[in-house]
TIVO-138748 format. One record per residue (C-alpha): residue number from 1; x, y, z. Coordinates in steps of 0.001 Angstrom, whole numbers, plus 500000, padded with zeros to 6 digits. Layout:
<sites>
> NUM; X; Y; Z
...
</sites>
This chain:
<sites>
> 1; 362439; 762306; 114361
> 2; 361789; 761638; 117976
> 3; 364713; 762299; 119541
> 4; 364474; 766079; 117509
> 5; 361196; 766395; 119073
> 6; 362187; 765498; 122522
> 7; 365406; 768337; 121883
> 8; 363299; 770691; 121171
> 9; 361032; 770487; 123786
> 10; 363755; 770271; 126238
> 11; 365828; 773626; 124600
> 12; 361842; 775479; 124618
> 13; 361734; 774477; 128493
> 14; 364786; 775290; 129349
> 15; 364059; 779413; 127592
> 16; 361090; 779350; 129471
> 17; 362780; 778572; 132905
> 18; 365473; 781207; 132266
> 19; 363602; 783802; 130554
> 20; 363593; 787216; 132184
> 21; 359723; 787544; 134134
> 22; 358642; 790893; 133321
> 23; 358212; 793013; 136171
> 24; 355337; 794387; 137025
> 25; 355329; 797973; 136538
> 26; 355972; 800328; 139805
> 27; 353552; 802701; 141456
> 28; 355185; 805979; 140923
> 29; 353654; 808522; 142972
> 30; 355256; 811312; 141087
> 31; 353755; 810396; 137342
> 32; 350203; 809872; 139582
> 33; 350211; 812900; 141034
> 34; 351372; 814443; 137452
> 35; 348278; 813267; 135867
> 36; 345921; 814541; 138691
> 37; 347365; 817686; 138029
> 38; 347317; 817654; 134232
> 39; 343155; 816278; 134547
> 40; 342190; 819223; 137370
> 41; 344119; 821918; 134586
> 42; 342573; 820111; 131753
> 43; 338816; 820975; 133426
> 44; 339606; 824088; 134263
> 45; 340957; 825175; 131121
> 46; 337874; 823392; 129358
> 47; 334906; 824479; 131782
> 48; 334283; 828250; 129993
> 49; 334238; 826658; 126718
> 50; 331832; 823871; 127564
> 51; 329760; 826656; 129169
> 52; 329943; 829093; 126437
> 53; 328622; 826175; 124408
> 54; 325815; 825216; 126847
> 55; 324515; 828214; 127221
> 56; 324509; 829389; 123464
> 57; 321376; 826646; 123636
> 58; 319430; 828668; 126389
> 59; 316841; 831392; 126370
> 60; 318129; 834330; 128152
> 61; 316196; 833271; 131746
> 62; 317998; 830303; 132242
> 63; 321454; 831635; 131964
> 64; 320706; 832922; 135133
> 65; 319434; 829948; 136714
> 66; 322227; 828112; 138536
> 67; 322879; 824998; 136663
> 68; 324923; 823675; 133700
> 69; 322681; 821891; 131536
> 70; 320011; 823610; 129690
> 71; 316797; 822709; 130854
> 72; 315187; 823572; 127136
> 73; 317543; 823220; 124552
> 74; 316680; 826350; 122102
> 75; 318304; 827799; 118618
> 76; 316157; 830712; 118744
> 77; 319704; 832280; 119705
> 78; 321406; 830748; 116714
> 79; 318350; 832415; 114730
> 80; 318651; 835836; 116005
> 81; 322209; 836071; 115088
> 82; 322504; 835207; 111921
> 83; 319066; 836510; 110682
> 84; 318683; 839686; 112715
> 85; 322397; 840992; 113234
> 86; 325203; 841950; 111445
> 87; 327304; 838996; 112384
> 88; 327341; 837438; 108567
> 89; 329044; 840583; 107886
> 90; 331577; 840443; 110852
> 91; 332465; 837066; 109841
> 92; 333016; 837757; 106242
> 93; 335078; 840873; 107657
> 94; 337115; 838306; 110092
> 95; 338066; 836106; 107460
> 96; 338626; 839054; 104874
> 97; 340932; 840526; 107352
> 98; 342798; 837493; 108874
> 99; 343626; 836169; 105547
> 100; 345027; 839493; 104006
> 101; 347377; 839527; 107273
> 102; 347899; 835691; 106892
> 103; 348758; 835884; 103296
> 104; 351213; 838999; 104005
> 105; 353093; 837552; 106895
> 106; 353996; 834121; 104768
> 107; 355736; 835905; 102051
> 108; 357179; 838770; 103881
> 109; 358412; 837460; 106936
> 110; 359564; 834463; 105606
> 111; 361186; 836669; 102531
> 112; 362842; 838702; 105355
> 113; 363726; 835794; 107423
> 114; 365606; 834306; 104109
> 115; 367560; 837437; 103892
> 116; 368986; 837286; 107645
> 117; 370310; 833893; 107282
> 118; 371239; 833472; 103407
> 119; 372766; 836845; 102713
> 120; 375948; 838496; 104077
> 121; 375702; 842320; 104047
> 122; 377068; 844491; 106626
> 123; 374569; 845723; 109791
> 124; 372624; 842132; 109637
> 125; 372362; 841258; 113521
> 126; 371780; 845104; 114126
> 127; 369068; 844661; 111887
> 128; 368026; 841215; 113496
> 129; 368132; 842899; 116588
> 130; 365916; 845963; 115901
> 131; 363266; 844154; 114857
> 132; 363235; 841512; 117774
> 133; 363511; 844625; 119947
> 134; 359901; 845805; 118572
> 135; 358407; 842584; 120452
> 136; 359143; 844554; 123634
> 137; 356660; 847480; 122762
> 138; 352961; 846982; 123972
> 139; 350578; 847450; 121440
> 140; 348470; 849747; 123279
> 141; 351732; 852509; 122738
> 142; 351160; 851843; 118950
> 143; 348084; 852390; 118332
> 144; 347973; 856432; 118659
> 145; 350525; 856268; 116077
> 146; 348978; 853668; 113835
> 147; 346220; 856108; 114325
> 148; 347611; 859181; 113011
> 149; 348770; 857586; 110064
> 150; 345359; 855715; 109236
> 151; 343834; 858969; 109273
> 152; 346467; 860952; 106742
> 153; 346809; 858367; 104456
> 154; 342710; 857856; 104688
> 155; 342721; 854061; 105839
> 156; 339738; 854022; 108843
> 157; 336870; 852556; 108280
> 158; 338647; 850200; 105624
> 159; 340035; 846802; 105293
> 160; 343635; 848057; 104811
> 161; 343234; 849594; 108069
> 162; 342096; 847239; 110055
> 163; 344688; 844765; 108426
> 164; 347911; 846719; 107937
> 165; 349815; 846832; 111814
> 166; 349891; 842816; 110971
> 167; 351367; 842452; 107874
> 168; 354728; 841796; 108954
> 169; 355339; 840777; 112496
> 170; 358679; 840179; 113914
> 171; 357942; 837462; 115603
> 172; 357375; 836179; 112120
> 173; 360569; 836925; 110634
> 174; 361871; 835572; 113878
> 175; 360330; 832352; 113045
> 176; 361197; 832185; 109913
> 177; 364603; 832980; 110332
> 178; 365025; 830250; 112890
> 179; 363340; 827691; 110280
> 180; 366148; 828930; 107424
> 181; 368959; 828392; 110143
> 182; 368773; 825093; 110068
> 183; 368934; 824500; 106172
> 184; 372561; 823788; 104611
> 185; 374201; 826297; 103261
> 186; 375251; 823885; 100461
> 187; 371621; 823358; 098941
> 188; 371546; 827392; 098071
> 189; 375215; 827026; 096817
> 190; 375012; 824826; 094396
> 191; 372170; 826537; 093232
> 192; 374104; 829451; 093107
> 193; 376486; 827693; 090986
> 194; 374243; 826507; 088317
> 195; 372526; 829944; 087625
> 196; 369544; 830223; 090055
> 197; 368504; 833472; 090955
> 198; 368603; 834502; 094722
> 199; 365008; 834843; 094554
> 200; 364611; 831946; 093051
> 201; 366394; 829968; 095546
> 202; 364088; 831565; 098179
> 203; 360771; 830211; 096078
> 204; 362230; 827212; 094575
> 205; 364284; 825420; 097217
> 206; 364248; 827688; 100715
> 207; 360616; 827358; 101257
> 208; 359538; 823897; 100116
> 209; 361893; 823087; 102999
> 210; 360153; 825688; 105771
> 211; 356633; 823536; 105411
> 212; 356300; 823296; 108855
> 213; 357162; 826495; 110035
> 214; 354619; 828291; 107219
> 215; 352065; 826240; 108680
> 216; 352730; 826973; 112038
> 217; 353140; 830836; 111277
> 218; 349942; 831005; 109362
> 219; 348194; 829218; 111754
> 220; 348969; 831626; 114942
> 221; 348483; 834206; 112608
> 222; 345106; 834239; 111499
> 223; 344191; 833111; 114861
> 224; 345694; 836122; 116257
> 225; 344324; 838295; 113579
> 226; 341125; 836502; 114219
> 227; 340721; 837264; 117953
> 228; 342102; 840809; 117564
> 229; 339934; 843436; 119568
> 230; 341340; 846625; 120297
> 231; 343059; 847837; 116977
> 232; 339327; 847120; 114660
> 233; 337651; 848533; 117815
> 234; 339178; 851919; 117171
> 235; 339757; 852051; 113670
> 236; 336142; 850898; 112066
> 237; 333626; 853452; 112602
> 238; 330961; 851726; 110791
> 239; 328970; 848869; 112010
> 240; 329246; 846952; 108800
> 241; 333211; 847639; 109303
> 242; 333628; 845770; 112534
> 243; 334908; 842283; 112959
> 244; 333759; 839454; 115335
> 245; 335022; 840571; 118750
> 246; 334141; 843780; 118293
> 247; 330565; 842915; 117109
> 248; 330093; 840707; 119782
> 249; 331148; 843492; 122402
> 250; 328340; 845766; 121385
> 251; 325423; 843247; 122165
> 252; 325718; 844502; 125367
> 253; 323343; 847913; 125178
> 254; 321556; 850153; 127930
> 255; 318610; 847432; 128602
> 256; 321026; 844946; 129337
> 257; 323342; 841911; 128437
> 258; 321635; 839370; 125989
> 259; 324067; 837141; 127244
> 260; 322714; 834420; 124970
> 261; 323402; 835854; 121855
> 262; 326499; 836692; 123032
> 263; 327086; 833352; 123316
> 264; 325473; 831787; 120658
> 265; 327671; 834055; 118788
> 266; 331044; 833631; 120094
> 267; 329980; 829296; 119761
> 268; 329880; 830706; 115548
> 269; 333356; 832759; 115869
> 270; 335518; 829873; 117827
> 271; 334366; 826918; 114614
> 272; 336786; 828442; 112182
> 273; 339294; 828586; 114682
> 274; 338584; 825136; 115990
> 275; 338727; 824243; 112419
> 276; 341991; 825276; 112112
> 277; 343677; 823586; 114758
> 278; 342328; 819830; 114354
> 279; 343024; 820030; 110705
> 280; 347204; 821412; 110871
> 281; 347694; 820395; 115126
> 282; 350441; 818342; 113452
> 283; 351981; 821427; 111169
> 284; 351450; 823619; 114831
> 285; 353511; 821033; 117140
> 286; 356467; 820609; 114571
> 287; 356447; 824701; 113881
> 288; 356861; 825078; 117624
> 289; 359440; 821675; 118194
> 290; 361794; 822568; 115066
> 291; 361882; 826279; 115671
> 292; 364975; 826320; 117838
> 293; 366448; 823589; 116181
> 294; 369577; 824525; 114531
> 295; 371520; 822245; 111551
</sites>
């Protein structure tokens, strides 16, 4: 038993002497000055926002005393929104509008997007290419069009209105289509071959398989939809018609800029948003890894 001992301790000296010593890790001025970079665009992408939020808790004075914190902290602004303006209204409108467009542009581009990549018909990558080619029109030549048709068809100063030029988006079915490129063709074969319905292999196996692009779609989506300025500017006449950005806009008036309700309002529009991002970040980075990833 001793001599076993005295072996062992022998073969755990011997590892020791000729194990490989770990080397201590390199200072790589590259990755250092990487991170300095990364930290100086971090606080300057971050500084609005913080100040936005800082001075949603000040009366109107301070904001134009030079400093950063609030010397009283206030939610008399906080009050004055929600009790004494239409933003309650603007946010229902937001959310009414954002998830009509949301709802629209996961069934429809993702329908279209199916169609591209799973059916063979003559004219397909003209098609493709037509609608990518829309992404190349500003929106500011649509809107006199988008106009003209609101008004025949009796759509200002509605929901529809507001919501229709977002229904279907091509970078959607661009998305999408890129998400249904890298399925197998085999999957929507076989079901093919015992009876299902092309629809139903779109519902029942295509998107169960898309999770992460959906996600990612509906998430840039209603953010987009959410932050949209211009088009609900021009189409909702009424005040009780307008969404958040617009709303917001008009606080400025002829005695002035209350700046603080301005802010204390835009510190309400950006929590749904913020909401949105913490809860699917993970759905948002694999929608934007996988999309040009092709099986």
């Amino acid at each position: 038993t001793q001599g076993h001992a005295k072996e062992g301790r022998v073969l755990m000296a011997a590892q020791l002497q000729y194990a490989p010593r770990r080397r201590r890790p390199r200072f790589a001025p590259g990755r250092f000055v990487a991170y300095v970079l990364l930290a100086i665009g971090s606080v300057v992408m971050a500084f609005p926002f913080v100040w936005m939020i800082l001075s949603a808790f000040k009366p109107l004075k301070e904001i134009f005393r030079f400093g950063f914190w609030p010397q009283v902290w206030t939610l008399a602004n906080f009050q004055e929104v929600i009790l004494h303006t239409q933003f309650p209204r603007w946010f229902l409108n937001s959310l009414i509008v954002a998830g009509i467009s949301t709802v629209s542009v996961l069934f429809f581009a993702s329908l279209v997007g199916y169609t591209l990549t799973r059916l063979r018909f003559p004219g397909r990558n003209f098609i493709f290419l037509l609608i990518l080619s829309t992404l190349m029109i500003p929106t500011e030549m649509l809107v006199i069009p988008w106009y003209v048709m609101s008004t025949e068809y009796g759509w200002v100063n509605t929901f529809w209105g507001i919501a229709f030029p977002g229904l279907i988006p091509a970078f959607g079915v661009f998305l999408m289509r890129q998400f249904f490129e890298t399925l197998p063709r085999d999957l929507f074969d076989a079901g093919r071959v015992d009876g299902v319905s092309e629809f139903g292999l779109f519902w029942r196996v295509g998107l169960p398989l898309v999770g992460p692009g959906l996600a990612a779609l509906g998430i840039f989506n209603f953010v987009g939809n959410w932050n949209a300025y211009l088009w609900p500017l021009i189409v909702a006449k009424s005040p009780s018609m307008r969404t958040i950005p617009v709303g917001v806009a008009f606080f400025s008036g002829e005695a002035g800029t209350e700046w603080n309700l301005i802010m204390a309002a835009a510190a309400l529009a950006v929590i749904p948003v913020l909401l949105v991002f913490f809860i699917f970040q993970r759905q948002i980075i694999e929608g934007v890894v996988l999309t040009g990833v092709k099986g």
